[in-house]
FILUMGU-752310 format. One record per residue (C-alpha): residue in one letter; x, y, z; residue number from 1. Coordinates in pm, 1 decimal, always signed. Layout:
% residues N
[A,[X,Y,Z],NUM]
...
***
This chain:
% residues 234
[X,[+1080.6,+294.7,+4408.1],1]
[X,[+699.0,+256.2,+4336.1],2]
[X,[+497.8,+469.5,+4578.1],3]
[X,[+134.0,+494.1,+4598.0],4]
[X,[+121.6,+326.6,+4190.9],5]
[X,[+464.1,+595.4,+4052.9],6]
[X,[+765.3,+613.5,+4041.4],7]
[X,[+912.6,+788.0,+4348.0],8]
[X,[+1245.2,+912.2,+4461.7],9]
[X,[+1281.7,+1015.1,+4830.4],10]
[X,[+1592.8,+1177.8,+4963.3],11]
[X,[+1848.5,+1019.3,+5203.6],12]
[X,[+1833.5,+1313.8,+5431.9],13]
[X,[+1467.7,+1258.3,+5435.6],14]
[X,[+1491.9,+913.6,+5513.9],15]
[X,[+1741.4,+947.8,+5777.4],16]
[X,[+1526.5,+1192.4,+6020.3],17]
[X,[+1251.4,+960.9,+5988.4],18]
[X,[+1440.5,+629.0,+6074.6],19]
[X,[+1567.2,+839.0,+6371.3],20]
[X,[+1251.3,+890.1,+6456.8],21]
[X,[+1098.0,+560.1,+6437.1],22]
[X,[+1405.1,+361.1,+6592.4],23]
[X,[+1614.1,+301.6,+6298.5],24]
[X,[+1362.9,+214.3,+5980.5],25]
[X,[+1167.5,+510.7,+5819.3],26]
[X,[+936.3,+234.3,+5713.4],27]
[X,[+640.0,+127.3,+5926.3],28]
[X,[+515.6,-225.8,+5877.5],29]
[X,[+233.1,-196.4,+6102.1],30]
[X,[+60.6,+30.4,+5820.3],31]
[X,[-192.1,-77.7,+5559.4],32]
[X,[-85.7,+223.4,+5345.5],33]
[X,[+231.2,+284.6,+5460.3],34]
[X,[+324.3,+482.6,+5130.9],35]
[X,[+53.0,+720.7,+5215.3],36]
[X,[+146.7,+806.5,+5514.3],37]
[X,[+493.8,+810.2,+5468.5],38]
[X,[+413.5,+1128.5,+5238.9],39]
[X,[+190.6,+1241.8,+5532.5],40]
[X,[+531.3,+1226.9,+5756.5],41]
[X,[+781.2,+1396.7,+5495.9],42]
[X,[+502.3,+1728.2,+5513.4],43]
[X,[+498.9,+1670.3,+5895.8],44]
[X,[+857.2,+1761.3,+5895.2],45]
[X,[+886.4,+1997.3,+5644.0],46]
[X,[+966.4,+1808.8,+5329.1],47]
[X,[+823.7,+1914.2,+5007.5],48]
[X,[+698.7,+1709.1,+4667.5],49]
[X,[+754.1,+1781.2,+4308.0],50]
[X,[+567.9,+1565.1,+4071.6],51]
[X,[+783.0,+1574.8,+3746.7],52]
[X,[+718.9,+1434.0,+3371.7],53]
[X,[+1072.2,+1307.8,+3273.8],54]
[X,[+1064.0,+1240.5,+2932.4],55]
[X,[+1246.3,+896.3,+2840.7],56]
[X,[+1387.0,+1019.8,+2452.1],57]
[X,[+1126.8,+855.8,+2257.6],58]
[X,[+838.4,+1007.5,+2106.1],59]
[X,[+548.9,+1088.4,+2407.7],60]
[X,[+758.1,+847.2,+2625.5],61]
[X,[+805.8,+922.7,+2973.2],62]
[X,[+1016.9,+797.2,+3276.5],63]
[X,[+738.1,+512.0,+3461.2],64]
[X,[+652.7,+326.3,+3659.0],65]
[X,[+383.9,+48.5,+3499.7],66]
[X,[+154.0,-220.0,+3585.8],67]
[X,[-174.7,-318.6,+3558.5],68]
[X,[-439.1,-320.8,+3819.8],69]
[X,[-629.8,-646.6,+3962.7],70]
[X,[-817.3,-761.2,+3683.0],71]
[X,[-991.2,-989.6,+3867.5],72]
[X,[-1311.3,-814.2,+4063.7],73]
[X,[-1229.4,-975.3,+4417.8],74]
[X,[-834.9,-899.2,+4366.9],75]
[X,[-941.6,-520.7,+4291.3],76]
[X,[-1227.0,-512.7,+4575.7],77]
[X,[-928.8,-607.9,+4797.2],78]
[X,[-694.8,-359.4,+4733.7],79]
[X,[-998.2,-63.1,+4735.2],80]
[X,[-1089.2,-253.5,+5060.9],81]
[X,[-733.7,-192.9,+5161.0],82]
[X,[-671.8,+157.7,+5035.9],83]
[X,[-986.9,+286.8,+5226.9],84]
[X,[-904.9,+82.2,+5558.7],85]
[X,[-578.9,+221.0,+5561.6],86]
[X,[-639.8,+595.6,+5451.2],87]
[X,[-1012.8,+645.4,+5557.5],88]
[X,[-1031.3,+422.3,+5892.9],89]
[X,[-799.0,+320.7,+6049.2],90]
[X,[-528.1,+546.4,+5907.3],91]
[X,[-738.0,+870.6,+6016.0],92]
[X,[-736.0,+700.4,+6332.5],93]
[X,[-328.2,+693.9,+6339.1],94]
[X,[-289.6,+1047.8,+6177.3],95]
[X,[-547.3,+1258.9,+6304.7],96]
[X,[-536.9,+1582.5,+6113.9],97]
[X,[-218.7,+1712.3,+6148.6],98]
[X,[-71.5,+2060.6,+6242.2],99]
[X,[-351.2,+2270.1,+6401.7],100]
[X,[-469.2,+2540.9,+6178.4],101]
[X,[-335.7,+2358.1,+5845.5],102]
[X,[-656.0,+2387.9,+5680.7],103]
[X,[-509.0,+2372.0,+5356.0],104]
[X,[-400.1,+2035.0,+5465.7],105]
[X,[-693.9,+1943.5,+5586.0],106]
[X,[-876.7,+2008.6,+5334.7],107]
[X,[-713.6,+1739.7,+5146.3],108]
[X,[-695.4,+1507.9,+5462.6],109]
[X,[-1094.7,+1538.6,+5406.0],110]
[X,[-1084.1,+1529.3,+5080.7],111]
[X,[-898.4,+1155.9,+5115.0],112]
[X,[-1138.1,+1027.8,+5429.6],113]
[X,[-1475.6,+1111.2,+5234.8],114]
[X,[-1481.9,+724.7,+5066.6],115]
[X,[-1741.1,+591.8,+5300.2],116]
[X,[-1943.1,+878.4,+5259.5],117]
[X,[-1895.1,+903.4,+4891.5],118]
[X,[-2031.7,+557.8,+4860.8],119]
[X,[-2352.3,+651.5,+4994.5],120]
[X,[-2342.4,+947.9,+4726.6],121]
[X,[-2281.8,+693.7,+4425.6],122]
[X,[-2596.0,+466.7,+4565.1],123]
[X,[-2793.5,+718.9,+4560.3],124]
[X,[-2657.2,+860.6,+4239.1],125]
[X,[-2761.2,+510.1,+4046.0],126]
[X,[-3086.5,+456.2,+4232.8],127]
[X,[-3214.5,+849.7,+4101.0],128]
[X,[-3108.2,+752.6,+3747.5],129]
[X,[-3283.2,+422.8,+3752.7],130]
[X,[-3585.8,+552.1,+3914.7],131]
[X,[-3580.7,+837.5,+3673.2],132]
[X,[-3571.7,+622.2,+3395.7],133]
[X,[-3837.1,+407.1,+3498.2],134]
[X,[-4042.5,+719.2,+3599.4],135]
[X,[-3985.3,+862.6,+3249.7],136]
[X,[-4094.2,+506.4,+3087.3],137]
[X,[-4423.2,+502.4,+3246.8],138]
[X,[-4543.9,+858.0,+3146.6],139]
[X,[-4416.7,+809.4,+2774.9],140]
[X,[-4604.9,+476.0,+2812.6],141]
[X,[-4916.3,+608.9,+2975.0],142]
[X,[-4885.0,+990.6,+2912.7],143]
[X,[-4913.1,+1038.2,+3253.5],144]
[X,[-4806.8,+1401.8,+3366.9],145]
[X,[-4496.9,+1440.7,+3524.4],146]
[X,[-4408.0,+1591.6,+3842.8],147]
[X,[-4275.8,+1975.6,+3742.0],148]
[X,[-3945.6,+2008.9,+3890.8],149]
[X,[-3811.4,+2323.5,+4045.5],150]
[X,[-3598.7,+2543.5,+3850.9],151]
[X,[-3329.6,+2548.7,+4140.1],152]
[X,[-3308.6,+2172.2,+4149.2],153]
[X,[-3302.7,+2194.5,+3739.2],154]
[X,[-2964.4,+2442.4,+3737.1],155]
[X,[-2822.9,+2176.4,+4018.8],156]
[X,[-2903.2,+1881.9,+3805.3],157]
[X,[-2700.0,+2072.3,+3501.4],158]
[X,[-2419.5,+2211.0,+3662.8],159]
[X,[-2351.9,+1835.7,+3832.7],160]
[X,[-2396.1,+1744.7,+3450.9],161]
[X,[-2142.1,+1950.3,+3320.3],162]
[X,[-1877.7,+1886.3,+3649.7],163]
[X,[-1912.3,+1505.5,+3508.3],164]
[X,[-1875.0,+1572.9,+3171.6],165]
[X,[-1547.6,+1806.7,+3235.7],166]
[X,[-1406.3,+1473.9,+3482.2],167]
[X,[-1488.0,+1280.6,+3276.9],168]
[X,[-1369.8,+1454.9,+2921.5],169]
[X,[-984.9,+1500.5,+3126.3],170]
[X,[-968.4,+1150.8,+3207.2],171]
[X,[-1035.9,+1090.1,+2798.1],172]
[X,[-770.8,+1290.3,+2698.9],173]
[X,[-491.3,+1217.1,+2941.6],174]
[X,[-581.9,+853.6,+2873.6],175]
[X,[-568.5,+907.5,+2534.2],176]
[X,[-261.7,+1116.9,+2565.8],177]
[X,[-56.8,+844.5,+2749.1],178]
[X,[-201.1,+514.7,+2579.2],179]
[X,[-446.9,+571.5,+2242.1],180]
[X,[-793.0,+666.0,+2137.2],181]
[X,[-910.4,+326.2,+2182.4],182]
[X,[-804.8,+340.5,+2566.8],183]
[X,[-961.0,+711.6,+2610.1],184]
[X,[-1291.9,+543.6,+2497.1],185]
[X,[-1241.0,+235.3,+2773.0],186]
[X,[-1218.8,+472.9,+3024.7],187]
[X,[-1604.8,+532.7,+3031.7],188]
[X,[-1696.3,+223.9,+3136.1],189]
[X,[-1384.3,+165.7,+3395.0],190]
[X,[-1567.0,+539.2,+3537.8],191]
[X,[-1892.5,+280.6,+3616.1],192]
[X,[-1674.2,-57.0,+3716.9],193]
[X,[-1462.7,+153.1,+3936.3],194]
[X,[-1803.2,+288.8,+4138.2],195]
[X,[-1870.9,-85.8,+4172.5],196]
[X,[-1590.5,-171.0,+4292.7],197]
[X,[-1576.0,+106.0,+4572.0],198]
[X,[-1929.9,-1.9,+4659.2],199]
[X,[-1820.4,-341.0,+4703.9],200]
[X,[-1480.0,-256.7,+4880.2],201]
[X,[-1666.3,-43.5,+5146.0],202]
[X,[-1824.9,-330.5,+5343.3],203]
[X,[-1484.8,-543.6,+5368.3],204]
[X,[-1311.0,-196.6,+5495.4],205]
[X,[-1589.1,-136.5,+5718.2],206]
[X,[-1538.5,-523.1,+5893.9],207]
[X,[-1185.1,-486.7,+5885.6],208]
[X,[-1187.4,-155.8,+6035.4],209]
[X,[-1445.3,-301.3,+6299.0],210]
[X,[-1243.9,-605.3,+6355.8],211]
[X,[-949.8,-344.9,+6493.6],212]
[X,[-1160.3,-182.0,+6707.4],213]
[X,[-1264.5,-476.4,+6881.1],214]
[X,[-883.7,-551.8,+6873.0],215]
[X,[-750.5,-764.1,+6629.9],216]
[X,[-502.3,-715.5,+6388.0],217]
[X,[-605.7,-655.3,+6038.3],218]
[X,[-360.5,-847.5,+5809.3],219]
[X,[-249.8,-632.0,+5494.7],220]
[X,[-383.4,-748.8,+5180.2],221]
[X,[-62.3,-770.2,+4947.2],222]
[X,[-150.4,-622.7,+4564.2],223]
[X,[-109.0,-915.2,+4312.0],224]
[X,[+42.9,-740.6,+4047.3],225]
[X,[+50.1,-818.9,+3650.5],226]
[X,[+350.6,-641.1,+3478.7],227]
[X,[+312.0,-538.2,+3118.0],228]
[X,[+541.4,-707.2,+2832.9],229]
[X,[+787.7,-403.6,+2751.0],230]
[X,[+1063.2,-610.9,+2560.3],231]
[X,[+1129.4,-509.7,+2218.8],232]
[X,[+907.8,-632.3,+1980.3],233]
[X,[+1123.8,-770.6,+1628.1],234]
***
């Protein structure tokens, strides 16, 4: 079954302590990410997760699930919008953090809240580089003297460098590694459009999360999904 964009395979033993739990369906409706918190549940109770490559017999095929995502920009702001509603908002609000003492899990509980504040992060990311390059500009234009900067802030500025250039040289090669070299080279620019699109998804989650607390009820935003074409080609 897809779960959270894979293929996923949960077991009926699994399945049947949480329907017991929830009256008969291990499936709650009422959540925007249900998937995630479904996995959320299985740790609750004890359940572990194994992510497995399953080779499919042809050469660097694998066992998948595929589709692509909104191509459209307000179809993919919706679903961000949705993801960080559901994980980040509201969803913290319904799963707290857990088991007390877990700090292993939450540290990754953390890890998936930090959207809202990550956004503010990215802004502030762009509007340095753009002021730096307009600041750099004028004193190549004017030979102005610019502003010595400290050698701590210097090391800071190159060891963020060179944690970017790592993320961003993995997400090359595993692209390239499951698709071609033409898609490892998309991925930069998808890096940029998917900042946009979190910076644009964060106000609609923000409403929506808003709207709950005032007490409506936030309808879920169902993923319009594009399948590739995997028939045989002659």
């Amino acid at each position: 079954m897809p779960l959270a964009g894979t293929g996923c395979a949960l077991s009926w033993a699994m399945l049947d302590r949480i329907a017991d739990l929830r009256g008969g369906d291990p499936f709650d409706a009422t959540s925007l990410t249900e998937d995630y918190e479904l996995g959320l549940k299985i740790a609750e109770l004890g359940g572990e997760g194994l992510f497995a490559r399953v080779a499919d017999g042809t050469r660097g095929g694998v066992v998948a699930v595929r589709a692509f995502f909104p191509a459209a920009l307000l179809a993919a702001v919706r679903q961000k919008a949705r993801w960080t509603t559901g994980i980040a908002l509201i969803g913290w609000d319904r799963t707290g953090w857990g088991k007390a003492r877990a700090f292993g899990d939450h540290w990754w509980r953390l890890r998936d809240r930090r959207g809202p504040v990550a956004v503010l992060v990215i802004v502030a990311g762009y509007l340095g580089l753009a002021t730096d390059a307009v600041a750099t500009g004028w004193t190549w234009a004017t030979g102005a003297t610019r502003v010595t900067i400290h050698p701590a802030l210097t090391m800071l500025f190159l060891a963020n460098a060179a944690l970017l250039g790592w993320r961003m040289t993995m997400r090359m090669l595993f692209t390239w590694r499951a698709y071609d070299w033409h898609e490892a080279l998309w991925s930069l620019p998808r890096f940029v459009t998917g900042n946009l699109v979190a910076l644009l998804a964060i106000p609609r989650a923000m409403n929506r999360y808003l709207f709950s607390l005032r007490g409506g009820n936030v309808a879920w935003d169902k993923t319009s999904h594009h399948f590739p074409d995997l028939s045989p080609q002659p």
